[in-house]
LOLO-741679 format. One record per residue (C-alpha): z, x, y; residue number from 1; residue in one letter. Coordinates in steps of 0.25 Angstrom, whole numbers, always signed. Last residue first. Example, Ala and Ser with C-alpha at 12.3 -4.5 7.8 and 13.67 -1.06 7.14 Angstrom:
// LOLO-741679
((+29, +55, -4), 2, s)
((+31, +49, -18), 1, a)
//
This chain:
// LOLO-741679
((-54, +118, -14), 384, x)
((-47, +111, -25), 383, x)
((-35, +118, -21), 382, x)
((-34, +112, -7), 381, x)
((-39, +95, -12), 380, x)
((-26, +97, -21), 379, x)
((-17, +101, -9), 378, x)
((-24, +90, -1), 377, x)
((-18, +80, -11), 376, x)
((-4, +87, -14), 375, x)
((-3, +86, +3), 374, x)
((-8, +72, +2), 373, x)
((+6, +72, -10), 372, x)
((+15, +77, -1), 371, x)
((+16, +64, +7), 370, x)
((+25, +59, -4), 369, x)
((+38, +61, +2), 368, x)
((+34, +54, +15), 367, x)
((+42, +40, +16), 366, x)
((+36, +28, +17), 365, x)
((+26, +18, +26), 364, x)
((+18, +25, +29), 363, x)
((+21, +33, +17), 362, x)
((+9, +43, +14), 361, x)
((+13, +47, +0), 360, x)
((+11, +31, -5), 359, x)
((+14, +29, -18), 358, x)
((+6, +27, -32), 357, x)
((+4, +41, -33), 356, x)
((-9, +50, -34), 355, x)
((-16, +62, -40), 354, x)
((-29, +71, -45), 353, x)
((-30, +85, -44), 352, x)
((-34, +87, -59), 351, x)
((-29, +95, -70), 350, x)
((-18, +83, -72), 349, x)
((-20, +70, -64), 348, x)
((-8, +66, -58), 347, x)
((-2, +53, -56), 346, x)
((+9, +45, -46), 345, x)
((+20, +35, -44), 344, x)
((+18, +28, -60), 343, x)
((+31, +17, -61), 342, x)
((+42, +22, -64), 341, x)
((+52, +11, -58), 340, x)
((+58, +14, -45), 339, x)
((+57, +29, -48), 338, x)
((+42, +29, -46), 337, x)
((+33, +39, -54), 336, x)
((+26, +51, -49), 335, x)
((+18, +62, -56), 334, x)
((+13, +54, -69), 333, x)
((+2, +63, -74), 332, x)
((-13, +61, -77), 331, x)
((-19, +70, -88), 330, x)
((-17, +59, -101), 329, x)
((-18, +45, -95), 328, x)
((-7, +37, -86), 327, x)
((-7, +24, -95), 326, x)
((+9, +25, -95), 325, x)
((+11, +27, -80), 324, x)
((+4, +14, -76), 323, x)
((-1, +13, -62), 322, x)
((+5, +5, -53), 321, x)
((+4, -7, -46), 320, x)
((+12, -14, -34), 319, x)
((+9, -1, -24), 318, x)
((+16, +1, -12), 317, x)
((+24, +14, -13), 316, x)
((+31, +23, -1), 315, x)
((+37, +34, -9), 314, x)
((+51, +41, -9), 313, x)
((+50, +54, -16), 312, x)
((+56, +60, -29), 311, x)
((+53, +74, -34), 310, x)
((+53, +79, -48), 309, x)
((+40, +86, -43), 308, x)
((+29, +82, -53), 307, x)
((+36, +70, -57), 306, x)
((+36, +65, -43), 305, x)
((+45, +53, -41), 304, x)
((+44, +42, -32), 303, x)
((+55, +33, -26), 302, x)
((+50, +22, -18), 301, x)
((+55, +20, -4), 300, x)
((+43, +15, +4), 299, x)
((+41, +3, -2), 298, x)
((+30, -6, -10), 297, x)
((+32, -2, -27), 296, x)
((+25, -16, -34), 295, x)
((+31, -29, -38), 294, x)
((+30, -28, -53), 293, x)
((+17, -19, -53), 292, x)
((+2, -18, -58), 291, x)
((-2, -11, -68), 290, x)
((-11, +1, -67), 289, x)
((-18, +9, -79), 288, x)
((-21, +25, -81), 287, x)
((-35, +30, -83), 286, x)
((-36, +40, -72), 285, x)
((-44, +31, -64), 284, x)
((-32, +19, -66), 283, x)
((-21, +31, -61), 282, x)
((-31, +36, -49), 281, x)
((-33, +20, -48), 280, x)
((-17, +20, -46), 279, x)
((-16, +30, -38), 278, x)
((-26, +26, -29), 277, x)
((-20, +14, -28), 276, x)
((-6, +21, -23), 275, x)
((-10, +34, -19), 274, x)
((-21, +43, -25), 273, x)
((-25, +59, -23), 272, x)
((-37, +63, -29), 271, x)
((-43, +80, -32), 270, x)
((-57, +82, -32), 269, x)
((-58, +88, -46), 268, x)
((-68, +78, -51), 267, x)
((-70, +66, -60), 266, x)
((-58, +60, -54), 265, x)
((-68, +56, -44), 264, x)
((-75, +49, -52), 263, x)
((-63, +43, -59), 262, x)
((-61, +38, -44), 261, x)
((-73, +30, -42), 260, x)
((-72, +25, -55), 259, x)
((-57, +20, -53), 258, x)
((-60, +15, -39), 257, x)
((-71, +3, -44), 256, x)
((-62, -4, -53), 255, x)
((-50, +4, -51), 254, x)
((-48, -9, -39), 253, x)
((-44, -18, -49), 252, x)
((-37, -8, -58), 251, x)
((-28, -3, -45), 250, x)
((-24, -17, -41), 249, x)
((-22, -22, -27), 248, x)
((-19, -12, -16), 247, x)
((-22, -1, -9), 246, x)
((-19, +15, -10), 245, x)
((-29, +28, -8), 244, x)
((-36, +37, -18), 243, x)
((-38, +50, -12), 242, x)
((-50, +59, -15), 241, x)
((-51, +73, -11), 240, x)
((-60, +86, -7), 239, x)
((-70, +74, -6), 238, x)
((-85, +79, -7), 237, x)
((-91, +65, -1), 236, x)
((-98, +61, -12), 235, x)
((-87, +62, -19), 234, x)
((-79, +50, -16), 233, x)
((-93, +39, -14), 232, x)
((-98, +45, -28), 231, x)
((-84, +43, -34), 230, x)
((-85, +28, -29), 229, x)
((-79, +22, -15), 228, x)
((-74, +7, -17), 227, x)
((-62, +8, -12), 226, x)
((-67, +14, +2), 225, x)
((-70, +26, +5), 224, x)
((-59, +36, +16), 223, x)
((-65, +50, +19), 222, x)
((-53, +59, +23), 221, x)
((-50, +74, +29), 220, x)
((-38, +79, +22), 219, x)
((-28, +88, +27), 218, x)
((-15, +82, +21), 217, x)
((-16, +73, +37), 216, x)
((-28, +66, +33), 215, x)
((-22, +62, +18), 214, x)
((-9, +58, +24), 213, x)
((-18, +51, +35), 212, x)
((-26, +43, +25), 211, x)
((-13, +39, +18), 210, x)
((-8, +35, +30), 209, x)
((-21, +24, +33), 208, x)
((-19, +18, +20), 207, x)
((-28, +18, +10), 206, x)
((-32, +3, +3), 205, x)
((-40, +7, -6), 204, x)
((-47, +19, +2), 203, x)
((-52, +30, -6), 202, x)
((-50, +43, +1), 201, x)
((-59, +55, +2), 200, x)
((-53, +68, +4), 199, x)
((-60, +79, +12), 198, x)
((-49, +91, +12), 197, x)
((-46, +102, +23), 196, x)
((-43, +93, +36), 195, x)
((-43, +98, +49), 194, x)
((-45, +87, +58), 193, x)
((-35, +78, +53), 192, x)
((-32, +68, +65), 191, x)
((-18, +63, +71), 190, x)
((-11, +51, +70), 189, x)
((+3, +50, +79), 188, x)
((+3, +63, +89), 187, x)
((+18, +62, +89), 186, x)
((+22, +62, +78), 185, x)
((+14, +62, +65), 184, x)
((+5, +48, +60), 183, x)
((-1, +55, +48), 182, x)
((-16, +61, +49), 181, x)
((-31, +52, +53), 180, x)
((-42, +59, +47), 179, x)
((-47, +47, +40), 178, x)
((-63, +45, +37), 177, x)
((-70, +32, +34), 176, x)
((-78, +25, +22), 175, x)
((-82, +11, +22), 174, x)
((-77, -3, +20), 173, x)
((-60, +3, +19), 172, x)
((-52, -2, +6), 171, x)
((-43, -14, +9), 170, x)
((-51, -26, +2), 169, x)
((-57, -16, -9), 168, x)
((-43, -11, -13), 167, x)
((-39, -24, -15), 166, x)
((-44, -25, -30), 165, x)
((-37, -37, -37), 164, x)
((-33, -36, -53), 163, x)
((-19, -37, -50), 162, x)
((-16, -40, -36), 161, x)
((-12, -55, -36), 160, x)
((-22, -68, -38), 159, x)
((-13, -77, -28), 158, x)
((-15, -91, -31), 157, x)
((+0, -92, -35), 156, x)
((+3, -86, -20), 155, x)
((-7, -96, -13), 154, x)
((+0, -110, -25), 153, x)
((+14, -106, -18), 152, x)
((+5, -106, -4), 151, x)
((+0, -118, -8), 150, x)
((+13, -125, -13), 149, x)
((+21, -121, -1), 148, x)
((+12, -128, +9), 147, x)
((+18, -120, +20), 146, x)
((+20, -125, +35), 145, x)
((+29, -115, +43), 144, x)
((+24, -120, +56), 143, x)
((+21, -105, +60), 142, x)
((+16, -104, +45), 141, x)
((+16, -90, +38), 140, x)
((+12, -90, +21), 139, x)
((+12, -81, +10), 138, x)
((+9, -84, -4), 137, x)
((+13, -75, -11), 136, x)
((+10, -68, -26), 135, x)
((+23, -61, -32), 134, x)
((+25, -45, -34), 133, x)
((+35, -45, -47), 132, x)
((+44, -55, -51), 131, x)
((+59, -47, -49), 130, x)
((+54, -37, -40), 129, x)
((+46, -47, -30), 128, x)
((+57, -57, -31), 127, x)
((+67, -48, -27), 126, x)
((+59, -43, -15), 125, x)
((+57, -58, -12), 124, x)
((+73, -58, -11), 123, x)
((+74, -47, -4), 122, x)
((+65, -53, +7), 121, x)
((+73, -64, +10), 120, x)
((+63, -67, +20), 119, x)
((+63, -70, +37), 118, x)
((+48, -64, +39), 117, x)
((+35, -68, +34), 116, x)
((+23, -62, +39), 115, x)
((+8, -63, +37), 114, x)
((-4, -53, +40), 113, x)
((-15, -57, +50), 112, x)
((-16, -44, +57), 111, x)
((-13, -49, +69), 110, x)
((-1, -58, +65), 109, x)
((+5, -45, +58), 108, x)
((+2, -38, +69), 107, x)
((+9, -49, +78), 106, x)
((+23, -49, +69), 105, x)
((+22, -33, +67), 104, x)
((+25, -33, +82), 103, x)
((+13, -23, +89), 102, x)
((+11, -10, +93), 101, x)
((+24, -2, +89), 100, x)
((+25, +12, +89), 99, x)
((+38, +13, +97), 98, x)
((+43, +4, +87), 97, x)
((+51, -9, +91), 96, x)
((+44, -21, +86), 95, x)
((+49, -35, +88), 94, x)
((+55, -39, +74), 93, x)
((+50, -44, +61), 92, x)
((+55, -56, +55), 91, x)
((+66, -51, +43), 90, x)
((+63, -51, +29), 89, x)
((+49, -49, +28), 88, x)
((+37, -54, +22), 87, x)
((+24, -48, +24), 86, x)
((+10, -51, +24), 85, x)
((-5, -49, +18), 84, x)
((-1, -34, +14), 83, x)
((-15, -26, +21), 82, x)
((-13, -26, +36), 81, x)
((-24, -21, +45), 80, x)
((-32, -8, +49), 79, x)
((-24, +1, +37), 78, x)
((-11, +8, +36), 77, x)
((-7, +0, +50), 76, x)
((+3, +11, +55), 75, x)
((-6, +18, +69), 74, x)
((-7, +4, +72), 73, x)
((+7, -1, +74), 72, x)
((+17, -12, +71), 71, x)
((+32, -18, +74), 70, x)
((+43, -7, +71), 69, x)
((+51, -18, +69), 68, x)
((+40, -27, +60), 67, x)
((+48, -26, +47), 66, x)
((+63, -24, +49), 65, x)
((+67, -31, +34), 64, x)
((+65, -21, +23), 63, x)
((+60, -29, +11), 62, x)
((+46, -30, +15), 61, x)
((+38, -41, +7), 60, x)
((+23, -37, +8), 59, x)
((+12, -47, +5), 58, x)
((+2, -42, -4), 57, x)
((-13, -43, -6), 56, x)
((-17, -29, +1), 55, x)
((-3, -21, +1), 54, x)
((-10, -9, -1), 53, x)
((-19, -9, +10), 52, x)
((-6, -6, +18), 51, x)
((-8, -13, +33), 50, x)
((+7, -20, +30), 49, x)
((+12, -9, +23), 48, x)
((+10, +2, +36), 47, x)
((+16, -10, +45), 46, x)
((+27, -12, +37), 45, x)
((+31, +2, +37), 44, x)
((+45, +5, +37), 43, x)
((+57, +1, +27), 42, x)
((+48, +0, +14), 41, x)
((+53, -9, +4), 40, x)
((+40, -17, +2), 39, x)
((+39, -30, -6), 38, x)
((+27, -37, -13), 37, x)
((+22, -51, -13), 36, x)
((+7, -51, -18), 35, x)
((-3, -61, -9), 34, x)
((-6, -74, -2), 33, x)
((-8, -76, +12), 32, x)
((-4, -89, +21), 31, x)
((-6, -90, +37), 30, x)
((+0, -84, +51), 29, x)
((+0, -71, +53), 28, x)
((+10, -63, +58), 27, x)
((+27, -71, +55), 26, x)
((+30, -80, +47), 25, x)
((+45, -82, +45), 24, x)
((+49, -86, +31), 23, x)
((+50, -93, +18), 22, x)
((+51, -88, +3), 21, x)
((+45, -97, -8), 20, x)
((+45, -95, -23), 19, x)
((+34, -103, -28), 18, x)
((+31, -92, -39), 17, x)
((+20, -88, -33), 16, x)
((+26, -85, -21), 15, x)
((+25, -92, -7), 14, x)
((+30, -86, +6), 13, x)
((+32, -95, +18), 12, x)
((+31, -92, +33), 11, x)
((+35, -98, +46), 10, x)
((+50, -104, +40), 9, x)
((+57, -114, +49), 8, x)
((+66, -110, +57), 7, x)
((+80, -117, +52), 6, x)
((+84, -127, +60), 5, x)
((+96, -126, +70), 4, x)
((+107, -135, +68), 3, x)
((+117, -125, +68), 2, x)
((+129, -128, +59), 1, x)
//
């Protein structure tokens, strides 16, 4: 028998319900408290990291080679990471990506977000399923010293996402323009100079490739910050408004966004919403939100289209969801998710108006869905 000692554990997380799971710290050093969730995505940790969406959660991964393709610019989804940390199975390895810039291990430590490798991460997934998204404490020592009943009493003390309006901490200070297209080999990101539609997006939480699936459907884009009004949107004679993602709770943020989008919806200037934006499209509309069990976060998620009979694989990140039996009369069900049925997508009947609860841009994910920024610009062509 070796008589070696066991390493002693760098990192510590702490659930609610005093369930403990120990680790290997790795980034920044410190304690965070937050929502647990899982992701089932095989690629893009970088692109979930620096998601706006993932504001107030720490993000389990359940497939464990995070950090070999180490990190990038050109990938962050926004300036800085968003999720307050992330728990993986194994400790990531050297990189070994010809894009790479950096190891995920010193971005992560740069950015000042936690990691915590060396977990049974099927078994939290479990326990995320069967109880539902629990609050964590989360916690990386070098000496691995952890007053276990403070950072039990931290995840307790945390208030959760109901009723909390994140958009307004992610949401851009001031108005910009996006002309940046898709990533396309090899010239990498180019520029939309010829565009055909002016659309103004509303910025929740957008992600920088939703910008450029917009940019590169042909559309020239004015980006205003969650707290834009119907005045602010039309001043500025929009072909187009888009309704981006972000996180927290849909009815808390609706407060100041669903005004501003009835009034929009009070003309025929076709709308186009992903993930939150669908939802507050839903909340505009008059339907009602509830939050979920443990959320859809992956990059495999069955989708179908009523409209079509098709099926496509989505990339999802969203832990609520609007509910498909308060849909008003003159607002359609078009995709539903075949995990569990919950409401994918809407359609306003007469009027050019549309969303889904996925993410049609991937990044990370497939590219089934792009079709529906070509649906978005073809909307904008026949309203001349």
């Amino acid at each position: 028998m070796s008589d070696q000692l066991t390493p002693k554990p760098t990192a510590c997380l702490a659930l609610a319900d005093g369930t403990l799971f120990y680790g290997h710290g790795f980034g920044a050093t410190g304690q965070t408290t937050a929502e647990l969730c899982f992701n089932t995505a095989m690629t893009g940790y970088q692109e979930i990291m620096t998601d706006p969406s993932y504001a107030g959660q720490v993000v389990t991964f359940t497939f464990p080679h995070i950090g070999n393709t180490g990190v990038t610019p050109e990938d962050d989804e926004t300036s800085d990471p968003v999720a307050e940390g992330m728990i993986v199975k194994w400790d990531p390895t050297n990189a070994s990506n010809w894009r790479s810039t950096e190891e995920l291990t010193a971005w992560l430590e740069r950015r000042g977000r936690i990691g915590m490798g060396g977990v049974d991460t099927r078994r939290l997934t479990r326990a995320i399923r069967q109880q539902g998204a629990p609050h964590v404490a989360l916690a990386h020592d070098p000496e691995g010293n952890f007053d276990i009943e403070a950072l039990v009493a931290a995840a307790r003390g945390f208030s959760g996402l109901e009723g909390l309006d994140l958009a307004k901490e992610v949401t851009c200070a001031q108005s910009y323009h996006w002309n940046e297209m898709r990533w396309a080999w090899p010239e990498g990101y180019s520029e939309q100079k010829d565009a055909k539609h002016k659309v103004v997006a509303i910025d929740y939480g957008a992600k920088r490739n939703i910008l450029r699936c917009l940019a590169s459907a042909g559309c020239d884009v004015t980006v205003l910050p969650a707290s834009a009004t119907a005045e602010d949107v039309l001043a500025l004679n929009p072909d187009g408004v888009f309704l981006s993602n972000g996180p927290g709770d849909p009815a808390a943020t609706g407060v100041y966004a669903v005004p501003m989008i009835k009034g929009v919806l009070a003309t025929d200037i076709p709308v186009f919403g992903i993930c939150l934006g669908h939802q507050m499209l839903a909340l505009a509309l008059g339907a009602k939100t509830i939050k979920m069990n443990h959320g859809h976060h992956g990059a495999n998620h069955p989708v179908k289209d009523y409209e079509t009979g098709k099926v496509e694989i989505t990339s999802m990140n969203h832990g609520f969801a609007v509910d498909t039996q308060t849909l008003p009369e003159g607002v359609t069900e078009t995709h539903v998710s075949l995990f569990d049925g919950s409401n994918c997508g809407l359609r306003v009947k007469d009027k050019p108006v549309f969303s889904v609860q996925y993410h049609p841009e991937a990044s990370p994910g497939p590219q089934d869905s792009y079709y529906l920024f070509e649906r978005f610009a073809a909307a904008m062509d026949a309203r001349g």
